[in-house]
C-alpha positions in Angstrom: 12.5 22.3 -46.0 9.2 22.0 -45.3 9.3 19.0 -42.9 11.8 21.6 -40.9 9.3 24.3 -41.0 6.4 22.0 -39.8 8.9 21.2 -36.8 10.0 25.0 -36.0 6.4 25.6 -35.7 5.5 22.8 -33.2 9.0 23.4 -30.9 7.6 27.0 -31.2 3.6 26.3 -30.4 4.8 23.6 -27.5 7.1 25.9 -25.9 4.1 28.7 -25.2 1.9 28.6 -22.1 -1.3 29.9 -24.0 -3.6 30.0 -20.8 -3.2 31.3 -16.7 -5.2 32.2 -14.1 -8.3 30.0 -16.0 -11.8 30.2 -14.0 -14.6 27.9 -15.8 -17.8 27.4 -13.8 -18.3 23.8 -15.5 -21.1 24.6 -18.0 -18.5 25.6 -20.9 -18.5 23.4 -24.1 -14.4 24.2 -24.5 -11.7 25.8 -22.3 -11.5 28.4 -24.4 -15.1 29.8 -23.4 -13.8 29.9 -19.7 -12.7 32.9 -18.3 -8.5 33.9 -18.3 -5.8 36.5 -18.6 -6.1 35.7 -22.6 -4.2 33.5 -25.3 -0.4 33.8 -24.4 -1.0 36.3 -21.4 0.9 34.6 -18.8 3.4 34.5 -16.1 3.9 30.8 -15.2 6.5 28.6 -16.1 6.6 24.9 -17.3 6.8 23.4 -13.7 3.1 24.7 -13.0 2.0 22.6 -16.2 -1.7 21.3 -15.3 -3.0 17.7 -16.1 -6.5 15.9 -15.7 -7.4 11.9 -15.1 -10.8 11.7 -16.7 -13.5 9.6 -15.4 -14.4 6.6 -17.6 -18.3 6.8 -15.9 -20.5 9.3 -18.9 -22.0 12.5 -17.6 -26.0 12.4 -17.0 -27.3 13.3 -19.9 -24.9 12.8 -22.8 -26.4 11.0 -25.3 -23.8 9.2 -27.9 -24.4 9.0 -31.7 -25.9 5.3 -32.6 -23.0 4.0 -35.2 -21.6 0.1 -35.1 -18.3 -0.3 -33.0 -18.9 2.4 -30.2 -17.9 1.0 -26.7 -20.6 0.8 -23.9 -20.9 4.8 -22.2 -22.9 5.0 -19.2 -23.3 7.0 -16.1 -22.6 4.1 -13.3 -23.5 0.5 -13.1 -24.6 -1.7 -9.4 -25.9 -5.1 -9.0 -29.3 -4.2 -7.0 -29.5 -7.3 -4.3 -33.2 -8.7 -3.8 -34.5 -8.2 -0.1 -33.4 -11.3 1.4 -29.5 -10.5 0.2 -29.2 -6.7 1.3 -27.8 -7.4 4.4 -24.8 -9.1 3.1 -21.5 -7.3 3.0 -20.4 -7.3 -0.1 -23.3 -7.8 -2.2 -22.6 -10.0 -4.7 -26.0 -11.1 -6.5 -28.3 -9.8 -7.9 -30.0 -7.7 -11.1 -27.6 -5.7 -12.7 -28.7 -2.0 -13.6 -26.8 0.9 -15.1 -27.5 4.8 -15.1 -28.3 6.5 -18.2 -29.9 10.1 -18.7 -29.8 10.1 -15.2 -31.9 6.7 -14.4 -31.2 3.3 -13.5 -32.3 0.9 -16.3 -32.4 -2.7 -16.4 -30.5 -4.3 -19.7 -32.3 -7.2 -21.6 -30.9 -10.7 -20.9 -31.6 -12.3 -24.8 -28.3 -12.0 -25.4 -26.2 -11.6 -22.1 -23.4 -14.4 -21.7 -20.9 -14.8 -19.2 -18.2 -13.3 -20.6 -21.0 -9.9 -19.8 -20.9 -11.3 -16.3 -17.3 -11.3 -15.9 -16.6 -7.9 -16.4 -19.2 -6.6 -14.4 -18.3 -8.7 -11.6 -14.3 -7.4 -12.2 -15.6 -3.7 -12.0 -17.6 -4.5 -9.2 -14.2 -6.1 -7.1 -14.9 -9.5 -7.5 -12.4 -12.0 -9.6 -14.8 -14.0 -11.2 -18.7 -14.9 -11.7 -20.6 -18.2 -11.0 -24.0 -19.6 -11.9 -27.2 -19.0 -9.6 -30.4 -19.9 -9.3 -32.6 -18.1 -12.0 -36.1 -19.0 -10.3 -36.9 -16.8 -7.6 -35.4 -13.6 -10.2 -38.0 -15.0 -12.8 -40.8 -14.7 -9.9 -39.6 -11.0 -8.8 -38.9 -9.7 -12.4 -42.6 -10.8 -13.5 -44.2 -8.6 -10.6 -42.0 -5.7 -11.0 -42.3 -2.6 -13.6 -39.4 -2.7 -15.9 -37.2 0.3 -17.6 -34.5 -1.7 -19.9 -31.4 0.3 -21.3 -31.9 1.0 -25.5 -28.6 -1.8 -26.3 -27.5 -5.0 -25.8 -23.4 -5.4 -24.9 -20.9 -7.6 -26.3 -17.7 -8.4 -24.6 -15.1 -10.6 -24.9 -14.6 -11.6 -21.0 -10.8 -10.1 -20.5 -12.1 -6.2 -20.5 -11.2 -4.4 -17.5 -14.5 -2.0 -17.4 -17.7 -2.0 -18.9 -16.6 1.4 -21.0 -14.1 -1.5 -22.8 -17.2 -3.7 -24.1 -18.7 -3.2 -27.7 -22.6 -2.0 -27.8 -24.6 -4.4 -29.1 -28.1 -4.5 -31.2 -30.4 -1.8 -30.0 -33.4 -2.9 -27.8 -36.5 -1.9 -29.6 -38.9 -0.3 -26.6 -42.1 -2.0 -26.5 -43.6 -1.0 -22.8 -44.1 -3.8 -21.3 -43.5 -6.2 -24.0 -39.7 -5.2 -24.1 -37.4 -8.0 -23.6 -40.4 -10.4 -24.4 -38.3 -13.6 -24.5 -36.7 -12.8 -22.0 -35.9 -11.0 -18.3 -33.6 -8.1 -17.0 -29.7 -9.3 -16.9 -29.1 -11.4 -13.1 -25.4 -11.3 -12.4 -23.7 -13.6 -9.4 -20.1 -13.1 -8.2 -17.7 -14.8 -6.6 -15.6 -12.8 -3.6 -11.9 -13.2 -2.9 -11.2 -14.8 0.4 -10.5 -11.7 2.2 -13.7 -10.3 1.3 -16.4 -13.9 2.1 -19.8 -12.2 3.0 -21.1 -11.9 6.5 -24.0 -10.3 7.7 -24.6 -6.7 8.1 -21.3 -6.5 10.0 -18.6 -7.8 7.5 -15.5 -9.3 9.2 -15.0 -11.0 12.6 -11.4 -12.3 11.4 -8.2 -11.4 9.1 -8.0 -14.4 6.7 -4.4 -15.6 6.6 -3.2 -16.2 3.0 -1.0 -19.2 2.9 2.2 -18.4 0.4 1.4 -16.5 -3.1 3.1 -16.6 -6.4 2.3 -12.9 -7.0 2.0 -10.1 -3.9 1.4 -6.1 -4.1 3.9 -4.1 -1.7 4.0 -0.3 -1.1 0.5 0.2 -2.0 -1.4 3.2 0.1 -4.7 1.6 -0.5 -6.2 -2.1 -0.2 -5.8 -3.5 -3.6 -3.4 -1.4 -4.9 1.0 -1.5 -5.2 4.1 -2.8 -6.8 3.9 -6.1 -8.5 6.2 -8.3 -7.0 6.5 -12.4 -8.3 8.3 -15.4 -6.4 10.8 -17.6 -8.6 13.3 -20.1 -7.0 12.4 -18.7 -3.8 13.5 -15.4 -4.0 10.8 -12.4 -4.4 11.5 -9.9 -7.8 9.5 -7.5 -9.5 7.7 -6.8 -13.0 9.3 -4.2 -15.3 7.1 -2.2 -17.2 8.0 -2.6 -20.6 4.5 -3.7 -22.4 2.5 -3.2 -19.3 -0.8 -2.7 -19.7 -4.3 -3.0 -18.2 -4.7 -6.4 -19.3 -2.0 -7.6 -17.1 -2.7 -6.1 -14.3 -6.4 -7.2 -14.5 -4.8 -10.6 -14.2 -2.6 -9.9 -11.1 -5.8 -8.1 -9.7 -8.5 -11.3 -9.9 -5.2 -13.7 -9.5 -5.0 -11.7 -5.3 -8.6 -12.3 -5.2 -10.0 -8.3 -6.4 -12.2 -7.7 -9.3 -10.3 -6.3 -12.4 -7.4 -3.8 -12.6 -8.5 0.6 -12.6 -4.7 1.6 -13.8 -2.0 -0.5 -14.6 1.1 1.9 -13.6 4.8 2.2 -14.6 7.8 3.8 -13.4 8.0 2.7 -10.3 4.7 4.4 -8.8 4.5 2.8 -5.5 8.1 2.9 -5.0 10.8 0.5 -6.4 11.6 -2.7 -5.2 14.8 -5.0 -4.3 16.1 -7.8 -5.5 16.1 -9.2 -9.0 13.6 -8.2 -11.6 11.7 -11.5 -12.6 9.6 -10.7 -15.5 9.9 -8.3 -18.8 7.7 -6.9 -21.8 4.8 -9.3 -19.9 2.0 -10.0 -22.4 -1.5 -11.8 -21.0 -4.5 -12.3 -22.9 -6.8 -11.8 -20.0 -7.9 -15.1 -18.5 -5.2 -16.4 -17.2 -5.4 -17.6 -13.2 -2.1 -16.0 -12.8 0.7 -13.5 -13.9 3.4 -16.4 -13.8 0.9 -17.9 -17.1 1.8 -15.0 -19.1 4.4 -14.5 -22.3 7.7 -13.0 -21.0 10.7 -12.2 -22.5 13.6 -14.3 -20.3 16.3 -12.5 -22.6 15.7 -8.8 -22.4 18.0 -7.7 -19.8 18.4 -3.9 -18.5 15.4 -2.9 -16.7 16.1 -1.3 -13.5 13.7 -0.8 -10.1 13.3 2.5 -11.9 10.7 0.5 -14.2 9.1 -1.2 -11.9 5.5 -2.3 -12.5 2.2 -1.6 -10.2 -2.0 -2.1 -10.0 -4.5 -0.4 -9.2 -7.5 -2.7 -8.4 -11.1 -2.5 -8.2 -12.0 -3.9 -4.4 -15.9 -4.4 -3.5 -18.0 -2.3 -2.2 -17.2 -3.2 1.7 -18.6 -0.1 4.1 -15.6 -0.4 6.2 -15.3 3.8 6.4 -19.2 3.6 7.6 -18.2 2.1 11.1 -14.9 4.2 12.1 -14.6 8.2 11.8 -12.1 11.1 12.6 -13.3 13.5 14.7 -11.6 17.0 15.7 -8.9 17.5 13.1 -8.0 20.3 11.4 -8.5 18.5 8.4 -9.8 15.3 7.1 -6.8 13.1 7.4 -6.7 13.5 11.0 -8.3 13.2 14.3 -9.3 11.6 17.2 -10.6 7.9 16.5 -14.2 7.2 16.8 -16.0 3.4 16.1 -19.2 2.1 16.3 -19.4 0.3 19.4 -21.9 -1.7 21.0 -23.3 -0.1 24.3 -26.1 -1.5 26.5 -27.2 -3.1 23.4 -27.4 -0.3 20.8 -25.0 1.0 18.4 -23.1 4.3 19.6 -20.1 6.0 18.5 -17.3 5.7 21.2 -13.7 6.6 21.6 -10.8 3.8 21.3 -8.5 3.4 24.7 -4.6 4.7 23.5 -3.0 2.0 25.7 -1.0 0.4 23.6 -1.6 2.6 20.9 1.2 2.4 18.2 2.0 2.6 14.6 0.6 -0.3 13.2 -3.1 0.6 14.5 -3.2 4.1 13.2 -2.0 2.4 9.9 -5.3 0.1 10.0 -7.3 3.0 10.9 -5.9 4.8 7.7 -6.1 2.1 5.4 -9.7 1.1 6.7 -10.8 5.7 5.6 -8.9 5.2 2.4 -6.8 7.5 3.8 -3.4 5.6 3.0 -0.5 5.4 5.4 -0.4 6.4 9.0 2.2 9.5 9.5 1.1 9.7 13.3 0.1 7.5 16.2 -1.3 9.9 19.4 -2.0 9.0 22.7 -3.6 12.1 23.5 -5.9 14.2 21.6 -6.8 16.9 24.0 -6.5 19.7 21.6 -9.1 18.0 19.3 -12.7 18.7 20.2 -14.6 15.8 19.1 -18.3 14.8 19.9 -18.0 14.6 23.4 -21.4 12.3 23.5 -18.5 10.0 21.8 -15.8 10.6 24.6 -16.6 6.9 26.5 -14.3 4.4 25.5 -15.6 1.7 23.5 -12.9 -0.2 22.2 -9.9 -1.4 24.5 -6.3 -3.6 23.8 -6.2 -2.9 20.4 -3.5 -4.6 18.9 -2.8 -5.0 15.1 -0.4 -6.7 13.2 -0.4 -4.3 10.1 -2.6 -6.3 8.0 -5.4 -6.4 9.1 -8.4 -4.3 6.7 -10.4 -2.7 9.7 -10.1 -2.1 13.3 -12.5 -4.9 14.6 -10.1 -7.2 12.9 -7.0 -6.3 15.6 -7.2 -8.0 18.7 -8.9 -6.2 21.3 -10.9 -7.2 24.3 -14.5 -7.3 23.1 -17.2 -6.4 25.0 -14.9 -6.5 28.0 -13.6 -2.8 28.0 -10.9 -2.0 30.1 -9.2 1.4 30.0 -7.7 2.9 33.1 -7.2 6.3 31.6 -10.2 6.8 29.9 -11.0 8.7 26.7 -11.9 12.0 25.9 -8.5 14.1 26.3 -6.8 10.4 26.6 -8.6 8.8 23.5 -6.3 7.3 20.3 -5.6 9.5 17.5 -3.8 9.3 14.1 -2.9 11.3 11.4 -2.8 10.0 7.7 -0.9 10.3 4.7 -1.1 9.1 0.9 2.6 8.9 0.5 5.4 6.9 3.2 9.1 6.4 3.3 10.3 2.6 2.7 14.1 1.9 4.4 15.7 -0.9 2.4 19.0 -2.2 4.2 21.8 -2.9 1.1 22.3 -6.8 2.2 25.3 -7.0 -0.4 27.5 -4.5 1.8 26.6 -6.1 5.0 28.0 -9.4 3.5 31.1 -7.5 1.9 32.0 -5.6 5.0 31.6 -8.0 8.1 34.7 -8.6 9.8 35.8 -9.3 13.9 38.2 -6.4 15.9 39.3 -7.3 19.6 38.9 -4.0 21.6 40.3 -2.9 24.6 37.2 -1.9 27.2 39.0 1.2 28.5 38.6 1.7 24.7 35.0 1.3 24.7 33.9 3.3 27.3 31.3 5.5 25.5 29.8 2.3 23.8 29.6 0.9 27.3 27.6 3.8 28.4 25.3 3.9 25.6 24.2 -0.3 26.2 26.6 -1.4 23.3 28.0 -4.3 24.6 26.4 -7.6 26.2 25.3 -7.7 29.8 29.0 -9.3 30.5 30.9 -5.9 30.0 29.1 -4.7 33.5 32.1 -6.9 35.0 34.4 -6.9 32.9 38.2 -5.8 33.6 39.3 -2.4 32.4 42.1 -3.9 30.5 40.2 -6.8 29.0 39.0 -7.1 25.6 35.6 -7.4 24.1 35.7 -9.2 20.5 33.4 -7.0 18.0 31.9 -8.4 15.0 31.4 -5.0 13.0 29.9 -4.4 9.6 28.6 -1.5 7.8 25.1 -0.3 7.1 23.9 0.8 3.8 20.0 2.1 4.4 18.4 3.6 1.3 14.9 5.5 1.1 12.9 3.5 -1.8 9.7 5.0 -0.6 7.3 8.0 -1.7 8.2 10.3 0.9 11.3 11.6 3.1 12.1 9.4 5.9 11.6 12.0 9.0 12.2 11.2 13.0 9.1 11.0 14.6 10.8 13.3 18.0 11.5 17.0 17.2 14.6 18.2 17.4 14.1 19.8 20.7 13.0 16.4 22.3 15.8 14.7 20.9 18.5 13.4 23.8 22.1 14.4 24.4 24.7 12.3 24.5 27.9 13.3 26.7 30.1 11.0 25.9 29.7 10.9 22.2 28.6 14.6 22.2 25.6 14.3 19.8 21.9 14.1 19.9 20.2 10.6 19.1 17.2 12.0 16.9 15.7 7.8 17.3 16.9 6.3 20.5 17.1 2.6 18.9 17.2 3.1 15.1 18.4 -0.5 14.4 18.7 -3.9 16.1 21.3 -6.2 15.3 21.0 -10.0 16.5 23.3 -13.5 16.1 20.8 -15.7 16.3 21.1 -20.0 16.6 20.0 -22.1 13.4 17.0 -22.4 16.2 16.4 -18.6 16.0 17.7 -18.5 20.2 19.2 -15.0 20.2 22.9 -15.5 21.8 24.2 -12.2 20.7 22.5 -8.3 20.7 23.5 -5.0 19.4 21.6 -1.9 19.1 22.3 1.4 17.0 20.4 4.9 17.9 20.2 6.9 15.3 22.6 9.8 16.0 22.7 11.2 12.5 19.9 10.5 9.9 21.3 12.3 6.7 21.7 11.7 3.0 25.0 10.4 2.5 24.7 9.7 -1.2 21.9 10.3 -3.7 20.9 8.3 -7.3 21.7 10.7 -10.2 19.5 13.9 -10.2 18.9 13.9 -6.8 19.6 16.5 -4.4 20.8 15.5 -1.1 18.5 17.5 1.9 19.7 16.3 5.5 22.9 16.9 6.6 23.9 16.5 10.8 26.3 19.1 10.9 25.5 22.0 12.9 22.8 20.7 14.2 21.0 20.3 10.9 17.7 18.7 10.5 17.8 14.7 9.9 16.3 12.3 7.6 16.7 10.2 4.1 15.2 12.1 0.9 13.8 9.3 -1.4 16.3 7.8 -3.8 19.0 8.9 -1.1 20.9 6.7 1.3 22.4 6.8 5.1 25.6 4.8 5.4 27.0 4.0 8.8 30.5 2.9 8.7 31.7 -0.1 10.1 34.3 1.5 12.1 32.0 3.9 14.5 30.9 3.2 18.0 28.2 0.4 18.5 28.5 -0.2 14.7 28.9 -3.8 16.1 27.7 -6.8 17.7 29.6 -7.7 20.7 30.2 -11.9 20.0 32.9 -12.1 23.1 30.7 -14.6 24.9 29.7 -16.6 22.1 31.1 -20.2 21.4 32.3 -21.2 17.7 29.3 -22.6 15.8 26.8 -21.6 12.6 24.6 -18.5 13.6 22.3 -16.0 11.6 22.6 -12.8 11.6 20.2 -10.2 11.6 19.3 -6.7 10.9 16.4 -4.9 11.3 15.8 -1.0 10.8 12.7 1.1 12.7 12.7 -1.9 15.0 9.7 -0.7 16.7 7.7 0.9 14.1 8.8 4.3 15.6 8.4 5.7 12.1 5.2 5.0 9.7 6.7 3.6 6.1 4.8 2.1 3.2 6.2 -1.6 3.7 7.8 -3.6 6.6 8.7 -6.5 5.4 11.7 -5.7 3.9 12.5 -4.1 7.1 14.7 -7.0 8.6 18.2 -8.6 7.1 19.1 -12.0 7.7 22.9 -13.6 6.7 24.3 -17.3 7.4 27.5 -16.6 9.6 29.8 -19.4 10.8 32.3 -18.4 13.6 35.2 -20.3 14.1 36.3 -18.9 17.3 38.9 -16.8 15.4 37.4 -15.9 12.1 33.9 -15.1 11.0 32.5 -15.9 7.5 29.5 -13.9 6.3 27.3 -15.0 3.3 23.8 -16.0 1.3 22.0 -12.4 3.2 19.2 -11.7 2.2 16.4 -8.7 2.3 12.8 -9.2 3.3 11.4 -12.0 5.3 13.1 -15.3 5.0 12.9 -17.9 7.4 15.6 -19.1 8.9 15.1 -23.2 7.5 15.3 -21.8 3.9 18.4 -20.4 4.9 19.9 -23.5 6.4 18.8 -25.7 3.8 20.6 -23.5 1.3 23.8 -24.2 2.9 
């Protein structure tokens, strides 16, 4: 009776909102003290529930009681470069120094250890620490005037933050004498490959990783996304059960970052495809990579739902310092302005929007920490920028998507070349922390592929649209063209609603079919040789974008009738039937033989989404001029030799 009573009370006191309409000024010691409508005065309901992520750095001035087995609190923590290195982008030597009461100190080396220098160098971005040359810090420390920190710090080397780390003996303050055996802490890292120090200008080039065990997809920031491993040559993802900051420290040094800032679950930067490789992971910390930690091969049932993602600490790179926004009507747009070179000084300069696309505005985005591009403009009259930045400094951009800043893309140098100018003609972009992610469903390609022989006074609409191959022009009225149709199952695993990038009153009318195509080529689909010679094309505009199913829960919110508005909600998916115009690829010209085929949605990048790659559908299909057998397809990007050799 009295374990009841306990519970009435808490299902009663969890079921109030005690506080509304709460204005603190940030000097209160409790929320109570700030000012409201009053305990239980309140008309809100349960969906306007607020949260907080607190920082892990201290506040200036707190001082924490001195008892054994408190972790390390401080305000921030930098390694402070010597002269000589503070040109170098990142920096990656030099004394180590944390805030506390609002100054930087210097922490007592007697006894620092590696497993110290680890951890600073993970919080710092780096994936590991190295020896160095202790002379010339011996020479600097002896002529410079000392402030150490009151503790020594233990760790045990597989922390993910400093805050993690047990405090050590206190440092008895002795002036000058402090630290008498001794110097302040020197801490060397070593950088991941993408981020090898250059002078003052970072990068020149995009390294090119060669093939990973362990990749991060879906992510809106560098260093951050889904965990995704390779096994038997197939990519699957991590499910969350027992995930924790520990492994995803490891995934995080394992890419070449420092240590891991979150370790997320359900599915956080979207869920993946494919199989789901790993369960209830457990790492001790030092392991080189995620495929070296415990698993459990035997628990079954984890869905995409549970998928696992990182958040990783990435060094301290000044990429934002040479690219700005300028104009927008808020901070995660505008016209593009870079630090150029011009009659040898540094000026801020517009970028030349020839060529200007997609995957450029997504470098631009990613290089802010702004996330995703949602827009690519050409023009950007109707944003008043600096206009001592209209010239055009930058000209030919062109970026493959992966690139971590704009320099990176190809582009022609010092040679600028822009016909149109800048100012009103200058590149824009707008920016987004959340992006759609199409998927095509490979199983019901496979399941559904099948040949028809069509009459062309049948396919006259399809002709009109550019359905069939170039040998239709000619054809006979009461010849046949031989189809190979399939249907098309494309869900929305992203963050965000999968939108056209045209308005509805640009989109274009069809006659023949009567509709609207809201993307004038939505897909492309391709029989390809073994050689990967196309001999075969189709091409599918998208003439309604709507939910036709949803996952459980899920409210469908495009529909095409009536002119509705068109898309794919997350966790919702558009199926076009195999039996619809130009749902096809028109194989009447092609001889019998072993082809692949292939699939690939948002063919050119009309549309912004968080991850590409998984963009493009690839089957093995043998035709034997009378039947057509479809199998082994797969999702993602899979050349076409691993699909031949697995025949």
């Amino acid at each position: 009776l009295q374990y009841t009573h306990i519970v009435c009370m808490l299902k009663e006191k969890y079921s109030r909102i005690w506080l509304d309409n709460v204005h603190c000024t940030g000097s209160e010691k409790s929320l109570a003290h700030c000012e409201s409508n009053g305990f239980g005065v309140s008309d809100c309901k349960h969906s306007e529930d607020v949260g907080v992520v607190c920082s892990s750095k201290r506040i200036p001035g707190f001082k924490f009681i001195r008892n054994q087995g408190l972790t390390v609190q401080v305000e921030e923590v930098r390694i402070r470069a010597t002269y000589s290195h503070r040109k170098r982008i990142p920096i990656t030597e030099g004394f180590l120094e944390v805030k506390d009461g609002g100054k930087w100190r210097q922490i007592c080396n007697e006894d620092w250890n590696q497993k110290n220098s680890r951890v600073i160098c993970g919080m710092q971005g780096f994936p590991g620490e190295k020896r160095f040359n202790t002379r010339p810090y011996k020479l600097l420390a002896s002529r410079r005037k000392k402030n150490y920190w009151g503790f020594s710090i233990n760790c045990t080397g597989n922390e993910a933050d400093l805050s993690d780390c047990k405090l050590g003996r206190e440092i008895e303050q002795k002036g000058n004498s402090t630290c008498g055996k001794g110097m302040p802490v020197v801490v060397s890292c070593v950088p991941g490959r993408v981020f090898a120090p250059s002078v003052s200008i970072g990068f020149r080039k995009a390294y090119r990783v060669e093939q990973p065990l362990v990749r991060l997809r879906g992510g809106a920031m560098i260093g951050e996304g889904r965990v995704e491993v390779l096994k038997n040559g197939e990519w699957g993802t991590v499910c969350d059960d027992n995930w924790n900051i520990r492994a995803a420290t490891v995934v995080c040094r394992e890419l070449g970052f420092g240590s891991a800032k979150e370790a997320l679950t359900g599915a956080r930067m979207g869920q993946g495809i494919g199989p789901v490789h790993m369960n209830e992971v457990e790492c001790s910390g030092f392991e080189k990579s995620l495929t070296e930690c415990y698993f459990n091969p035997n628990s079954l049932g984890c869905s995409h739902e549970e998928d696992a993602a990182v958040k990783c600490n990435v060094p301290a790179m000044g990429f934002h310092n040479r690219l700005r926004l300028s104009g927008g009507r808020n901070p995660y747009e505008g016209r593009v302005e870079v630090l150029g070179e011009r009659n040898g000084s540094l000026v801020w300069g517009t970028v030349c929007s020839d060529s200007w696309g997609t995957m450029e505005a997504m470098v631009v985005c990613r290089q802010l920490g702004l996330g995703f591009a949602s827009n690519a403009f050409q023009e950007t009259w109707y944003w008043q920028g600096d206009s001592s930045a209209d010239p055009v400094v930058m000209s030919g951009v062109r970026c493959s998507g992966t690139e971590l800043t704009l320099e990176q893309c190809l582009h022609h140098g010092k040679h600028v070349a822009c016909p149109k100018g800048g100012g009103r003609f200058a590149a824009g972009v707008s920016c987004t922390m959340t992006a759609p992610d199409l998927v095509l469903n490979a199983q019901v390609v496979e399941q559904t592929t099948y040949l028809e022989d069509r009459p062309m006074y049948a396919l006259q609409c399809a002709h009109e649209e550019r359905c069939l191959s170039g040998s239709a022009d000619k054809a006979d009225p009461s010849s046949y063209r031989r189809l190979l149709r399939f249907s098309s199952q494309i869900h929305n695993n992203g963050q965000s609603d999968f939108r056209p990038r045209a308005s509805p009153q640009s989109w274009v009318w069809h006659d023949c079919h009567r509709h609207y195509h809201s993307m004038e080529v939505f897909t492309h689909y391709d029989l390809m040789s073994l050689n990967g010679t196309k001999v075969a094309e189709g091409h599918k505009a998208s003439f309604c974008l709507e939910d036709t199913y949803c996952d459980e829960g899920i409210q469908k919110r495009y529909e095409c009738a009536n002119f509705g508005a068109q898309g794919i909600t997350v966790g919702c998916w558009d199926t076009y039937r195999h039996d619809i115009d130009c749902q096809w690829i028109d194989i009447t010209d092609v001889k019998p033989g072993d082809y692949i085929l292939q699939v690939v949605i948002n063919p050119n990048y009309e549309v912004a989404e968080s991850d590409y790659t998984n963009n493009i559908m690839k089957c093995r299909s043998r035709y034997d001029g009378h039947r057509i057998w479809t199998y082994n397809c797969h999702t993602g990007k899979k050349d076409l030799f691993t699909l031949c050799i697995k025949d």
